[in-house]
C-alpha positions as CSV (number, residue, x, y, z in Angstrom):
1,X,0.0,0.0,0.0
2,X,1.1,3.6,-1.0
3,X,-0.2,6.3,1.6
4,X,-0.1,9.5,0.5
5,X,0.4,11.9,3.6
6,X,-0.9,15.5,3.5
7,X,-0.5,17.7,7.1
8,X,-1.0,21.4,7.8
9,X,-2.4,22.3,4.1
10,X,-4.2,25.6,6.0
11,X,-6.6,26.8,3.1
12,X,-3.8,26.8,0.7
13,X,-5.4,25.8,-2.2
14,X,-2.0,26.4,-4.7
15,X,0.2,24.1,-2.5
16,X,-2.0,21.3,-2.1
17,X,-2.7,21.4,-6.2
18,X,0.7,21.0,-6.7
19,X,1.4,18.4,-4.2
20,X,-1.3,16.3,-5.8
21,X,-0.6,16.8,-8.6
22,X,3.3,16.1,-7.9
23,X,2.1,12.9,-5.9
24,X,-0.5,11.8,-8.9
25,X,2.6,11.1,-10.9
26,X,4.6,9.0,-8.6
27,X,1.7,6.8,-7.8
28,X,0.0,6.3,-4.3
29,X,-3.4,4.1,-3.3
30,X,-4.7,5.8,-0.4
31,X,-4.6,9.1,1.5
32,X,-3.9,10.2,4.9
33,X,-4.7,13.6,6.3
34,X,-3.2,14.9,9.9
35,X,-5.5,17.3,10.3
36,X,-5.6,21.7,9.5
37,X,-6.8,21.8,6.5
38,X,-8.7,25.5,6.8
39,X,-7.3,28.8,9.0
40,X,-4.4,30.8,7.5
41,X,-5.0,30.4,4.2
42,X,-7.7,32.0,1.6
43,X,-9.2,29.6,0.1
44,X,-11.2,27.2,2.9
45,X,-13.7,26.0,1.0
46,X,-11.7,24.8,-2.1
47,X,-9.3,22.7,0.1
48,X,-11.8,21.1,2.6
49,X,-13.7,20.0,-1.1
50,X,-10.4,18.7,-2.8
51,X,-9.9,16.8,0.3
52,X,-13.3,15.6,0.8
53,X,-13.0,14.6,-3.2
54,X,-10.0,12.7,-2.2
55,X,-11.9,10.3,0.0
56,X,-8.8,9.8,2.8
57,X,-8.6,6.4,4.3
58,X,-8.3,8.0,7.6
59,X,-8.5,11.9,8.7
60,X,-8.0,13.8,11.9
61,X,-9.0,17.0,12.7
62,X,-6.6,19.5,13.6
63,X,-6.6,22.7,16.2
64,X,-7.7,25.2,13.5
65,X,-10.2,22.9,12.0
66,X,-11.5,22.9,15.6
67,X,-11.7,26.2,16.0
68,X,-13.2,27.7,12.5
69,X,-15.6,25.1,12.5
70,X,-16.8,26.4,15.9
71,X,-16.2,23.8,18.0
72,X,-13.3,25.3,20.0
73,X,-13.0,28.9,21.3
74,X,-9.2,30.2,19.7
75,X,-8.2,31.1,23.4
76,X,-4.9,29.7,22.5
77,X,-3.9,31.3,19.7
78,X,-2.2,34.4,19.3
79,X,-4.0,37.8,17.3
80,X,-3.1,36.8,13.4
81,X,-4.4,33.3,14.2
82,X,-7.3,34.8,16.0
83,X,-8.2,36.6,13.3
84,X,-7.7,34.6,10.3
85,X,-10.2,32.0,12.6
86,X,-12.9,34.3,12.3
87,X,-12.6,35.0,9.1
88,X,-13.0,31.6,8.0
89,X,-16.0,30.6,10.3
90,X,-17.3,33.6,8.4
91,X,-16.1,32.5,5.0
92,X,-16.9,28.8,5.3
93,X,-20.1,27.1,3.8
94,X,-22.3,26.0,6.3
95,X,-22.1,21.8,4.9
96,X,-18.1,22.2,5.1
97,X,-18.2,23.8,8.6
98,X,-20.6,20.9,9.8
99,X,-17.6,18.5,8.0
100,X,-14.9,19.7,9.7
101,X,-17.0,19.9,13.0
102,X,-17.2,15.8,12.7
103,X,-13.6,14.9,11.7
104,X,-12.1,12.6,14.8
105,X,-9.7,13.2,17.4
106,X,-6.6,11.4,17.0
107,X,-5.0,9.4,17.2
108,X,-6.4,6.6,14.4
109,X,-4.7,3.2,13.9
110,X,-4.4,3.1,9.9
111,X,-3.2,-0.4,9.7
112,X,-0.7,-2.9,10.8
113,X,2.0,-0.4,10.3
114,X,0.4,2.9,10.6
115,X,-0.9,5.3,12.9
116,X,-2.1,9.1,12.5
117,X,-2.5,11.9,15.0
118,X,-2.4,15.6,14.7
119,X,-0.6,16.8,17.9
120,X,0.9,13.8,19.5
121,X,-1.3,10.5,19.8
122,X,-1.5,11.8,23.7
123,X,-2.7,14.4,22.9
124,X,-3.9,16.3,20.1
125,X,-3.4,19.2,20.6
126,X,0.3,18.9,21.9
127,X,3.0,20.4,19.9
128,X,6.6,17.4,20.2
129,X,9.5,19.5,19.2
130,X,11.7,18.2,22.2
131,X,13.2,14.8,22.8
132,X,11.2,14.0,26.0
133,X,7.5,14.9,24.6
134,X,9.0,12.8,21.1
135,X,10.2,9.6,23.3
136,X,6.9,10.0,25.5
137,X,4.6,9.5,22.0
138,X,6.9,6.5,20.6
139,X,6.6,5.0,23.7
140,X,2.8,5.5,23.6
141,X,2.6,5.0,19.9
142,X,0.6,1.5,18.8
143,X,2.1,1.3,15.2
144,X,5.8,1.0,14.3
145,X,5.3,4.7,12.0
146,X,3.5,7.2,14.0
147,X,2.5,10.2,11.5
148,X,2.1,13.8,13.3
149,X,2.0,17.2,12.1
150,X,0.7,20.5,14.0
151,X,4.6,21.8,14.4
152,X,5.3,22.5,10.5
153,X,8.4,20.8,11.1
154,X,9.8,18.1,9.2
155,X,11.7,15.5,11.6
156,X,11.9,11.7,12.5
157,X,12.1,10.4,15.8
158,X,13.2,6.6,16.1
159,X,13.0,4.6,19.5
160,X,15.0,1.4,19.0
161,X,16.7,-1.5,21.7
162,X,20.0,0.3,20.9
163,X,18.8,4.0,21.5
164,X,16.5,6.8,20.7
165,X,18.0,9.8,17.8
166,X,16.5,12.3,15.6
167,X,16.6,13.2,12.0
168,X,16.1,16.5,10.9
169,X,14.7,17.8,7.7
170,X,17.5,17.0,4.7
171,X,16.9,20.0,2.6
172,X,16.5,17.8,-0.4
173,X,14.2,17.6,-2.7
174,X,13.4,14.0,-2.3
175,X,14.4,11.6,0.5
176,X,13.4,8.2,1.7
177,X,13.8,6.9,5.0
178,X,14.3,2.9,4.6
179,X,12.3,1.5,8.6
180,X,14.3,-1.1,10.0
181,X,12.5,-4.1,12.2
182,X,12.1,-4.0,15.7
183,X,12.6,0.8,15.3
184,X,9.2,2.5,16.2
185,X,9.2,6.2,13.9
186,X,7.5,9.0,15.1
187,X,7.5,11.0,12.0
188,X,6.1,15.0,10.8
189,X,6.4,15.0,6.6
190,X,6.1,18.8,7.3
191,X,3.1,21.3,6.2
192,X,1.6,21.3,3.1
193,X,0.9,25.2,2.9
194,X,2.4,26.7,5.4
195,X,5.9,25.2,6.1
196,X,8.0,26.9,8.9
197,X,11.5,25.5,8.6
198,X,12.9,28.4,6.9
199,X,12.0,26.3,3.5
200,X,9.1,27.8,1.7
201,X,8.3,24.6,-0.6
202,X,5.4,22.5,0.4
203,X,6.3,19.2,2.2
204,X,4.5,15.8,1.7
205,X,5.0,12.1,2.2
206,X,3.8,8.7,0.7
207,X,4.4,5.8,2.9
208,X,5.1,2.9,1.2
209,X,4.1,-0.1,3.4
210,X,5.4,-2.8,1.1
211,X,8.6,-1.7,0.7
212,X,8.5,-0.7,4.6
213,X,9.7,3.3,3.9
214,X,8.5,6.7,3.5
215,X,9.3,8.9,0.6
216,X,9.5,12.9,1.9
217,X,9.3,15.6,-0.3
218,X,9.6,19.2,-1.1
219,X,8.4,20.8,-3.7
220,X,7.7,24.6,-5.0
221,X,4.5,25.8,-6.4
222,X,3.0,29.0,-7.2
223,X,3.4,31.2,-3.8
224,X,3.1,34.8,-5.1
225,X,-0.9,33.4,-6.4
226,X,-1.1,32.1,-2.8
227,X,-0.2,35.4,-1.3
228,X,-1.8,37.8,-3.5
229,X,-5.0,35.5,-2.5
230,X,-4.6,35.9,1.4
231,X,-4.3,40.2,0.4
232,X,-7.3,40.1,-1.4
233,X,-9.4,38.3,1.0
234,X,-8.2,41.0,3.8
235,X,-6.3,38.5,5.8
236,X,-3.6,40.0,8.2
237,X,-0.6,41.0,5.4
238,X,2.1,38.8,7.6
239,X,0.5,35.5,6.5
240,X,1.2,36.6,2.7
241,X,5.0,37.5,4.0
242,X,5.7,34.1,5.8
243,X,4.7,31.9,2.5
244,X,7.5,33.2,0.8
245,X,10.1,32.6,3.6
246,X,8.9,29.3,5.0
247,X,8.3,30.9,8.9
């Protein structure tokens, strides 16, 4: 089975197009989606229908999806993300907001090798960027690959009888990582539409359970259309900036 993996696309209609698009030619079965599809981005309702048209296999909902569907208050998040919130609980068709209202909490077991969460399968809405919160979720994690997004950070974490380590992003265009028997993975492809690694492509994966590894990549597409977009729906001009820098 070929998974492909799509985290963190935030109403970015333009990166998720090409990522599709990019993924279409390689070849994948199924899809997997980590949750945030909507809040940032302009186009809301475009991406929660290419992804509904995409029929995942399994789909969690994310923080944001929480929040502009209603479901959440955005007491968390900070004044931009307040506001691009509101604007797409305004913005969103009433079927798509009732959608994204009844995506699952994470974490869901995909199969015999796979399992998907948004935050950490501990907790949703928990952000791993440290070792300890990383070793805590492998340790938790039922499936020997545990996909996560919700950081916009690309990295690997590997628990193993000889250790625990980390893997940053590679900065290539393509990478595979090869899993080894008896390693659990703990593992963010990075965002689809709003990357923050200081590399403004849009980051995927497709698992490949067959051939037991997961293909990462980066890719560019068109992120001046995405920008102008987010300026011409009235969206706070810093969301435009950060496309083009990958923060």
């Amino acid at each position: 089975m070929r998974y492909l993996v799509l985290t963190d696309i935030h109403a970015n209609l333009e990166a998720l197009d090409a990522v599709v698009a990019d993924a279409r030619a390689r070849g994948y079965d199924q899809t997997l989606v980590l949750g945030d599809l909507v809040g940032y981005g302009a186009d809301p309702n475009a991406v929660v229908e290419r992804v509904r048209s995409m029929k995942p296999t399994a789909i969690v909902r994310g923080n944001h999806d929480k929040v502009a569907c209603g479901v959440e208050q955005a007491d968390g998040f900070n004044a931009v993300a307040k506001s691009a919130a509101r604007w797409t609980l305004d913005v969103l068709l009433p079927e798509y907001r009732q959608w994204l209202a009844a995506l699952p909490e994470g974490p869901i077991d995909v199969d015999d090798t796979v399992q998907i969460c948004h935050g950490s399968p501990f907790d949703e809405d928990a952000y791993i960027f440290d070792e300890l919160d990383a070793l805590r979720a492998l340790k938790i994690a039922s499936r020997p690959l545990c996909l996560f997004g919700h950081t916009h950070y690309p990295v690997t974490f590997e628990l193993s009888a000889d250790g625990f380590d980390s893997i940053g992003a590679s900065g290539a265009a393509e990478s595979v990582l090869k899993m080894r028997p008896g390693v659990k993975y703990l593992m963010n492809p990075g965002s689809v539409g709003q990357p923050r690694d200081g590399d403004p492509r849009a980051a995927y994966a497709i698992v490949d359970t067959a051939r037991q590894c997961v293909e990462l990549m980066r890719l560019k597409y068109p992120v001046e259309e995405a920008q102008a977009k987010v300026i011409r729906a009235g969206l706070p001009e810093v969301l435009a900036q950060r496309l083009a820098v990958g923060r």
